[in-house]
C-alpha positions as CSV (number, residue, x, y, z in Angstrom):
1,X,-54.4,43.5,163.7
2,X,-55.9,40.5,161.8
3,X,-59.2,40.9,159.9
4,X,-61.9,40.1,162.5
5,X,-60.3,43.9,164.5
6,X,-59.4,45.9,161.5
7,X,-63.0,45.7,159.9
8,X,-64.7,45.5,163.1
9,X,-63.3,48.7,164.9
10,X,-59.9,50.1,163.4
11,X,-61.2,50.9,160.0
12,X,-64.0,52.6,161.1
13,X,-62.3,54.9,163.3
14,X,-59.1,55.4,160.8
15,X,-61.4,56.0,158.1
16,X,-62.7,58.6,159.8
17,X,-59.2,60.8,160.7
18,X,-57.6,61.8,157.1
19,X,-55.4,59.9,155.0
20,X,-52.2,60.6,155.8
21,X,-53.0,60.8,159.9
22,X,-54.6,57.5,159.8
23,X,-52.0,55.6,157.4
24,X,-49.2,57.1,159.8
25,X,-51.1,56.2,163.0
26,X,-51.7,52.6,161.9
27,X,-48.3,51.8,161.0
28,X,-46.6,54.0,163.5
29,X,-48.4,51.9,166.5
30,X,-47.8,48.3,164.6
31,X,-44.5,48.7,164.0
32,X,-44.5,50.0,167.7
33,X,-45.7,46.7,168.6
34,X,-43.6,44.7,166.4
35,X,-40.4,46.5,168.3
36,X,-41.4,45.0,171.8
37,X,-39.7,42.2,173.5
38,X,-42.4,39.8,172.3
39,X,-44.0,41.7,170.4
40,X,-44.1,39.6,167.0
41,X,-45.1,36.9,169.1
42,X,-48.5,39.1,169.8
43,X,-48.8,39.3,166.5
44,X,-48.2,35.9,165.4
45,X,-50.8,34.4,168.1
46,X,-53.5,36.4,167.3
47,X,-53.2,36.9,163.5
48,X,-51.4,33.9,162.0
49,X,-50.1,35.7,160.0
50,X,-46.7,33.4,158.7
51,X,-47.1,32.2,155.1
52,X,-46.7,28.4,155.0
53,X,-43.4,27.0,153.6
54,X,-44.5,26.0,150.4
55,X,-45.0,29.4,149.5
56,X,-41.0,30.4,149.2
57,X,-39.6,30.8,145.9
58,X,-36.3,31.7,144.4
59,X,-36.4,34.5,142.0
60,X,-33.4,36.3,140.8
61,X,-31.3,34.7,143.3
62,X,-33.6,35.8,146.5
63,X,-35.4,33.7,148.4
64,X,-38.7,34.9,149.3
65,X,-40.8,33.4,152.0
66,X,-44.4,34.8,150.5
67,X,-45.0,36.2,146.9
68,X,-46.8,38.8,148.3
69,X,-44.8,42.6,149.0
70,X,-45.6,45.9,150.3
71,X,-45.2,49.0,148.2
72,X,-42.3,51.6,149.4
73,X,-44.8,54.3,148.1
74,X,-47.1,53.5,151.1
75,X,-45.0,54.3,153.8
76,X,-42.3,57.0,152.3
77,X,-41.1,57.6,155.9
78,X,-40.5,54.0,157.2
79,X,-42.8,54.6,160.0
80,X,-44.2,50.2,159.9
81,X,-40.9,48.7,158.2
82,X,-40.5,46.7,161.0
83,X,-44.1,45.0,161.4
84,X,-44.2,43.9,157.8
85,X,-42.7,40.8,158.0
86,X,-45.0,39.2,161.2
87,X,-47.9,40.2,158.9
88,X,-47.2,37.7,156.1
89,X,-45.5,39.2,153.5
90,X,-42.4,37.6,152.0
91,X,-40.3,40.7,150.9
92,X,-40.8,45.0,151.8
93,X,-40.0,47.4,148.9
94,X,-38.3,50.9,150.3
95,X,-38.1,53.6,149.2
96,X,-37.4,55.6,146.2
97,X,-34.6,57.3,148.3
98,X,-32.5,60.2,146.7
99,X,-29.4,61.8,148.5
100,X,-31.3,64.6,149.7
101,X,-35.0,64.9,151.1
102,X,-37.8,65.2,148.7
103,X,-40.5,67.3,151.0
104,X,-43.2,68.0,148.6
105,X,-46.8,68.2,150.5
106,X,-48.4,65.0,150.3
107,X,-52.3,65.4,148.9
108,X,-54.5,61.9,149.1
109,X,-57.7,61.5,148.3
110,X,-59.6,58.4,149.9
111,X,-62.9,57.3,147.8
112,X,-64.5,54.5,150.1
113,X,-67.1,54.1,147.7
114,X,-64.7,53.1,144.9
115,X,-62.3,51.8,147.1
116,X,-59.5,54.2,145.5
117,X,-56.6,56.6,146.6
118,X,-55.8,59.6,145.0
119,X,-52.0,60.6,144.6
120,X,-51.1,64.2,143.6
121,X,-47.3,62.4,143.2
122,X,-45.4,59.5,144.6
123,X,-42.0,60.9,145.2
124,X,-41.7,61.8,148.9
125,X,-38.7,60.5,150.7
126,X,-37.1,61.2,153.6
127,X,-33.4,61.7,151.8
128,X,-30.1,59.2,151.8
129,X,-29.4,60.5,155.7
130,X,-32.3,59.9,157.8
131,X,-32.8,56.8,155.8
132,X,-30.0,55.4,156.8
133,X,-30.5,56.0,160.4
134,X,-34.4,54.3,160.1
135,X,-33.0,51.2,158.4
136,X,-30.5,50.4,161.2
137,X,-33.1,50.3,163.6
138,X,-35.2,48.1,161.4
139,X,-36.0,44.5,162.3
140,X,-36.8,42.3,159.2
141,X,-36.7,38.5,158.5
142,X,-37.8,39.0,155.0
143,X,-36.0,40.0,151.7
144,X,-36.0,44.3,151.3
145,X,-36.1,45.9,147.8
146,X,-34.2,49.4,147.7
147,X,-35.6,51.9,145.3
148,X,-32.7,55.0,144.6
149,X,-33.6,57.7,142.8
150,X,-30.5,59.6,141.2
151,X,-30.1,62.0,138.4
152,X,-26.3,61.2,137.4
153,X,-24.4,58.0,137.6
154,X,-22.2,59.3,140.6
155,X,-25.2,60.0,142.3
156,X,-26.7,55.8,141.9
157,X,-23.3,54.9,142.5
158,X,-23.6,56.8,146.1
159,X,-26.7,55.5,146.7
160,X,-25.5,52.1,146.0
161,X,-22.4,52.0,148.0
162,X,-24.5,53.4,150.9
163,X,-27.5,51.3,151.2
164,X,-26.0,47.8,149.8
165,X,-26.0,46.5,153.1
166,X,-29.6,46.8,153.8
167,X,-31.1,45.7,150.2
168,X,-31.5,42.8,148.9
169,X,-32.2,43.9,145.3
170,X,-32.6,47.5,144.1
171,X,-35.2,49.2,142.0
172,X,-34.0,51.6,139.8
173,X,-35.9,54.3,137.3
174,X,-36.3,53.5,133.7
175,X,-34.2,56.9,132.8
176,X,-31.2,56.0,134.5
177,X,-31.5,52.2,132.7
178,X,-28.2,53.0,131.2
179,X,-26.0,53.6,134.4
180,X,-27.1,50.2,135.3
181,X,-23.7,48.7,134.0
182,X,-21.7,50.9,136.7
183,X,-24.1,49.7,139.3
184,X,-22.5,46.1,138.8
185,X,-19.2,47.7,140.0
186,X,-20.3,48.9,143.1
187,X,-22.9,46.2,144.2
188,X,-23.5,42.1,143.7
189,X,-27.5,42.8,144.2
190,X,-29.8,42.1,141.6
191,X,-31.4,45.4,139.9
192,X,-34.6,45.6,138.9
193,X,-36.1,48.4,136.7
194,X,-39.1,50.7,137.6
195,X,-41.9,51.5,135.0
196,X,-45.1,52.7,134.9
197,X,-48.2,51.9,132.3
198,X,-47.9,55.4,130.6
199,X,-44.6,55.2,130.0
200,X,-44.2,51.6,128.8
201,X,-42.4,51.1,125.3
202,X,-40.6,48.1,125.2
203,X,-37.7,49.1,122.7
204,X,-36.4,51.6,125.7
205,X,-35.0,49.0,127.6
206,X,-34.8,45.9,125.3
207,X,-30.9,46.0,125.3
208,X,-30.7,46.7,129.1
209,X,-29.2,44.3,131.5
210,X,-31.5,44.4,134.0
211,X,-32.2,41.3,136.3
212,X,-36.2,42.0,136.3
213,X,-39.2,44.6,136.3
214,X,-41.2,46.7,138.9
215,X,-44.5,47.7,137.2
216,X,-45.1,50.9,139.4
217,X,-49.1,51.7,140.8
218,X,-51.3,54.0,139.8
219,X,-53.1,54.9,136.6
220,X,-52.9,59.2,135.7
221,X,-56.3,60.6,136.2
222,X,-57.1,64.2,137.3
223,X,-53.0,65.5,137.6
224,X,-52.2,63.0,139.8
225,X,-52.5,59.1,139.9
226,X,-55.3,57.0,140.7
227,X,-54.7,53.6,143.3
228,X,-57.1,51.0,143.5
229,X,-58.9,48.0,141.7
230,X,-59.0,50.2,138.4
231,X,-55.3,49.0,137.9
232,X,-56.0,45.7,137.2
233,X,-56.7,45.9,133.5
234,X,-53.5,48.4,133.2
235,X,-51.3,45.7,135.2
236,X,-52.2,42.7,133.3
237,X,-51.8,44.1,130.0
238,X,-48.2,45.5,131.5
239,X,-47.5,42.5,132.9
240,X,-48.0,40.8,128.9
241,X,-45.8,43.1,127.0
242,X,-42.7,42.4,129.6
243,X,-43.3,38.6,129.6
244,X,-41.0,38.3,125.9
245,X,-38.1,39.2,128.2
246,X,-38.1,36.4,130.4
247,X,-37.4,38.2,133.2
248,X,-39.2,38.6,137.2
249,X,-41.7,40.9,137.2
250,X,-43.1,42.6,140.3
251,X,-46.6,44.0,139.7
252,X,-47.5,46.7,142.4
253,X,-50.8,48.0,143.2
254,X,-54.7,46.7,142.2
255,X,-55.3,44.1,144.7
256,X,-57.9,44.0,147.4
257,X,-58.9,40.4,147.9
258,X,-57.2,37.0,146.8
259,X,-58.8,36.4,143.7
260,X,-57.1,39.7,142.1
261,X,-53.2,38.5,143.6
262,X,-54.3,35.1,141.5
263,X,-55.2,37.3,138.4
264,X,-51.8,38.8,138.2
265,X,-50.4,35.3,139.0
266,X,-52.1,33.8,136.6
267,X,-50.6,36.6,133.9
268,X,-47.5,36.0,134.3
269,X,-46.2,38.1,138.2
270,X,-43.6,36.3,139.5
271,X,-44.3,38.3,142.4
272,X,-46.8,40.9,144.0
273,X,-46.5,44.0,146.1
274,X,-49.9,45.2,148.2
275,X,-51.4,48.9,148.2
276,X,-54.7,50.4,148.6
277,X,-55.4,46.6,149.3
278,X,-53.6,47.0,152.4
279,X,-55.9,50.4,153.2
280,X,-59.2,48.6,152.4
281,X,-59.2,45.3,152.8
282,X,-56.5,45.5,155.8
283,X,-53.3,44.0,157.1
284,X,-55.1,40.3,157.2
285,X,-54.6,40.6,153.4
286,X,-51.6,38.8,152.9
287,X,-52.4,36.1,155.4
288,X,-55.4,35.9,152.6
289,X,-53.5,36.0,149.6
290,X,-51.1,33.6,150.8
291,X,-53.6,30.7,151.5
292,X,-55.6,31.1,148.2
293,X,-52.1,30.8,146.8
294,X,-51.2,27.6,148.6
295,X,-54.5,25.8,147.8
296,X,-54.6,27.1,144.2
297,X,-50.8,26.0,143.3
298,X,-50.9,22.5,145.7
299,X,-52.7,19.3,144.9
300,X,-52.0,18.4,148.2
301,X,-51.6,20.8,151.0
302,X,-48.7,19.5,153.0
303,X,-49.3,21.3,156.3
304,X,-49.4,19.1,159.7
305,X,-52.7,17.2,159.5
306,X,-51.6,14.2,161.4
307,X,-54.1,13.0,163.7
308,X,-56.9,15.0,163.0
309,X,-58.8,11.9,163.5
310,X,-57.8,11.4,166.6
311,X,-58.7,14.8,167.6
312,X,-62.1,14.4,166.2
313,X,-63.0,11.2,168.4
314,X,-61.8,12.6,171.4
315,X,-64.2,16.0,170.6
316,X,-66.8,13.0,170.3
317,X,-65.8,11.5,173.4
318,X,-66.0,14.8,175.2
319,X,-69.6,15.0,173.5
320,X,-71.0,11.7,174.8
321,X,-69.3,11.9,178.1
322,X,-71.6,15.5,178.4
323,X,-75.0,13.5,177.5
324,X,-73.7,10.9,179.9
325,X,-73.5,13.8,183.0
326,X,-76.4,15.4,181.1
327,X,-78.8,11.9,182.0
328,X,-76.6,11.5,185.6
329,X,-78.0,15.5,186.2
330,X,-81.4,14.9,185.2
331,X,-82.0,11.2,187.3
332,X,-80.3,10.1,189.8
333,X,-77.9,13.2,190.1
334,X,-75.0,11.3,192.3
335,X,-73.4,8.9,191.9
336,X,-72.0,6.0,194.7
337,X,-68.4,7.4,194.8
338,X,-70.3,10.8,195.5
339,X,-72.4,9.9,198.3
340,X,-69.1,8.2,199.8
341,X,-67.1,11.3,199.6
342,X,-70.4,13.2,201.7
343,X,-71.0,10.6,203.7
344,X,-74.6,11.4,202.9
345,X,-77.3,9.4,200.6
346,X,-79.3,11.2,198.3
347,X,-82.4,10.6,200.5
348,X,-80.3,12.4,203.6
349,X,-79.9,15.3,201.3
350,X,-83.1,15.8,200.1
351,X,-84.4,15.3,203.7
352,X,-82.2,17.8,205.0
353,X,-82.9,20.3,202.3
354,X,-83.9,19.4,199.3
355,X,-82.9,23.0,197.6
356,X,-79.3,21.7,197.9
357,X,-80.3,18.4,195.7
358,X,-81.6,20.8,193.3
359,X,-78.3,23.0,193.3
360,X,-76.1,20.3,192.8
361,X,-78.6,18.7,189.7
362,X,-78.3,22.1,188.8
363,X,-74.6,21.9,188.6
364,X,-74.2,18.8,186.5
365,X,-76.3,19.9,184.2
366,X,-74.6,23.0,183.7
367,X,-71.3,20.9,183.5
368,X,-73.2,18.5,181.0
369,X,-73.6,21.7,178.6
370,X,-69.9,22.7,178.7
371,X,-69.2,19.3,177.9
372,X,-71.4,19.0,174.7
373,X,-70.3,22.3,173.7
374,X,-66.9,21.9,174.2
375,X,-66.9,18.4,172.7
376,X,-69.0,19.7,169.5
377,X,-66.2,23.0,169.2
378,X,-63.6,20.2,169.0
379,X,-65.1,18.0,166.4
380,X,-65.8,20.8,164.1
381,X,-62.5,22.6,165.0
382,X,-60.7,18.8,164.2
383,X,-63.1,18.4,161.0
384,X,-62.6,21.9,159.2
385,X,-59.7,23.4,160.6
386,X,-56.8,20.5,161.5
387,X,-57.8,18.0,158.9
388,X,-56.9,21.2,156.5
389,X,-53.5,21.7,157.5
390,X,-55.0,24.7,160.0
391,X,-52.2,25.5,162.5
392,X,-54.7,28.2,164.4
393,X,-57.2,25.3,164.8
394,X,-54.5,22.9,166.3
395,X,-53.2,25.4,168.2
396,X,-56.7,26.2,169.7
397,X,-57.9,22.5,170.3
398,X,-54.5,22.3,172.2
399,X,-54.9,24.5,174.4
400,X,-58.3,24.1,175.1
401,X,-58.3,20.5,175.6
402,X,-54.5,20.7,178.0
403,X,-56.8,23.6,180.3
404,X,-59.6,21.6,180.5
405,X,-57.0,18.2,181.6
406,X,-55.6,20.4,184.2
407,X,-59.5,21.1,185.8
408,X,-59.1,17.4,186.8
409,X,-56.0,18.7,189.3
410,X,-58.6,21.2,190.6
411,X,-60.9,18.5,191.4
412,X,-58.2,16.3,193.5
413,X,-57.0,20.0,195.3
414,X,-60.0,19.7,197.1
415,X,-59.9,16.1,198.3
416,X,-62.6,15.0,196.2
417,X,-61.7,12.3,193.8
418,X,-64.1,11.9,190.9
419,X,-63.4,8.7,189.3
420,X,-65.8,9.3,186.2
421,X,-64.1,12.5,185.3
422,X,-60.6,10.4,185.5
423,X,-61.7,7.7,183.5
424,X,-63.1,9.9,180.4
425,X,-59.9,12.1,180.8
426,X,-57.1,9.5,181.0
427,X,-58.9,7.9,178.0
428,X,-59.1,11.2,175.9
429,X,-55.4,11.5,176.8
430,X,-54.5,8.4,175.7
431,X,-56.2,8.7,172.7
432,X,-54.8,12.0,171.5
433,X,-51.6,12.3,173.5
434,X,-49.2,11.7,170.2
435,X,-50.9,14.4,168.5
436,X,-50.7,16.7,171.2
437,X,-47.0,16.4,170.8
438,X,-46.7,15.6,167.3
439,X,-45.1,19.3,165.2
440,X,-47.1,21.6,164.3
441,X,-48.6,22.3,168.3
């Protein structure tokens, strides 16, 4: 569901279902998608969506593909765990999960206007059983962050023996800091800890061994807590009074577009995690974020742009050829090999009928304008897409220009043997055929 659907259709209908229907509908039928045979392949094709490899980083012994996370909060149930990590994000945060179910009645408010959700609480989760059961059936590629929720040290310790297999770090709240210690005894993972901007006083946890910080979303307002891009200013000034401790912080929540992910950055978050964003500016998001971040951090982008050169004179090549046909289609219309394949001369034609003359001008001229269009798609697509490290624009010369080489075959299926059209091709070929086969296609 890359951007040009999601704002174009899907948000408009979701938008008008209520919160909770539409958020469980959208990531009910993508992860039902990402669960098919090839099903991230669908995904991948049309979106894009893989964050380049200069975005992986290793922080606190993890290496994540993409800065760029999704909040547990936003799906408490599990229901799109496994289409998360064809959609460009580099790690998924789960969770919290407690030993038994937390039921409570979700209430969210959507404001479209302000872009904002309304929480009445974020504590819903499905309980240590169930949660079990959804993460086996997971499919992920990318790191997981499990958030336990426990009231006693026996009860972490439980949760930590349980669920150790499936995380790759674990999130734990600020009042259970001190049972961190035990947690070492039961699991190797790195543990971060959860806090919030009301509840933020440094001298809680300045003795605490944890191995980094989760700022947690939302901002109190009205008896329940307020998502959107009103967290910024709350999250950056977070993000300041945790940067003394030298430790990774993961700021969640308060970004919509790129530029607000390069705020954050820019403060001091090591990494990111995505969540009214995700609502209102959709799953392209992190396909988004994760560009700005390449060509913001990189002198040099070092994507496959081999050849783009050679792409772009063979677009050209195509583009002349089409005002060559364009002239042929407009004078003389046939050429010698043509009349020889007929057995006719132009004259016979147009003395026979000289509607069929016009039909087949007709046709090369019609030809001519694929060919100039064609050839001007390529040149731009060569110019602004592949000369800038673009894999969708290679991918879509490629296979553009190998089913246009294979029209020649459909040519010489019916006997007829147009040596012009052979020339231009094997000479395109030639002149692009490393490239074709080069990486990156």
């Amino acid at each position: 569901m890359p951007d040009w659907s999601y704002h174009t259709f899907f948000k408009p209908v979701l938008f008008r279902m209520k919160p909770e229907t539409s958020r469980d509908f959208t990531l009910q039928l993508m992860n039902t998608l990402a669960r098919l045979p090839i099903g991230d392949k669908v995904i991948n094709f049309f979106g894009h969506m893989q964050p380049p490899a200069e975005l992986v980083q290793n922080i606190a012994g993890i290496r994540f593909p993409s800065p760029v996370g999704i909040s547990g909060a936003l799906d408490p149930n599990l229901k799109g765990t496994s289409a998360y990590s064809n959609l460009g994000y580099g790690f998924i945060e789960v969770g919290p999960i407690s030993i038994k179910p937390c039921t409570v009645h979700e209430s969210i408010v959507r404001n479209t206007d302000e872009e904002t959700l309304w929480y009445q609480q974020l504590q819903s989760n499905m309980g240590l059983d169930e949660a079990l059961i959804k993460l086996q059936q997971t499919k992920r590629t990318v790191p997981m962050g499990i958030g336990i929720k426990g009231e006693t040290e026996e009860e972490l310790s439980h949760l930590a023996e349980k669920l150790d297999e499936y995380a790759d770090f674990f999130i734990v709240d600020l009042n259970v800091a001190d049972h961190i210690e035990k947690m070492r005894s039961i699991t190797s993972k790195p543990v971060f800890l959860k806090v919030t901007h009301h509840q933020l006083d440094v001298n809680k946890f300045s003795d605490q061994t944890m191995d980094g910080f989760l700022i947690r979303e939302g901002v109190q307002k009205d008896g329940g807590l307020e998502l959107g891009k009103s967290e910024m200013p709350f999250l950056k000034s977070s993000i300041q009074q945790l940067l003394p401790f030298d430790k990774p912080i993961i700021a969640s929540g308060g970004v919509h577009e790129p530029s607000d992910a390069m705020e954050l950055f820019r403060s001091g978050a090591s990494l990111i995690q995505l969540h009214s964003g995700f609502v209102f500016s959709g799953p392209g998001l992190p396909k988004r974020i994760n560009e700005r971040y390449v060509f913001e951090k990189t002198t040099e982008i070092k994507q496959n742009t081999n050849g783009w050169l050679s792409f772009f004179f063979m677009g050209f090549g195509v583009f002349l050829a089409g005002i060559i046909a364009l002239f042929i289609g407009l004078t003389q219309v046939l050429l010698p090999y043509d009349e020889a394949f007929l057995g006719m001369k132009s004259e016979e034609i147009i003395a026979y009928n000289h509607h069929l003359f016009h039909f087949m001008s007709h046709d090369r001229i019609c030809l001519a304008g694929v060919m100039i269009s064609a050839g001007f798609m390529f040149m731009q697509l060569s110019y602004h897409g592949i000369r800038k490290g673009d894999h969708w624009a290679r991918k879509a010369f490629v296979i553009a220009a190998t089913i246009g080489f294979l029209n020649l075959f459909y040519f010489i299926g019916f006997g007829y043997f147009d040596k012009l059209t052979l020339s231009i091709t094997l000479s395109f070929f030639h002149f692009s055929y490393l490239d074709f086969i080069g990486p990156g296609t």
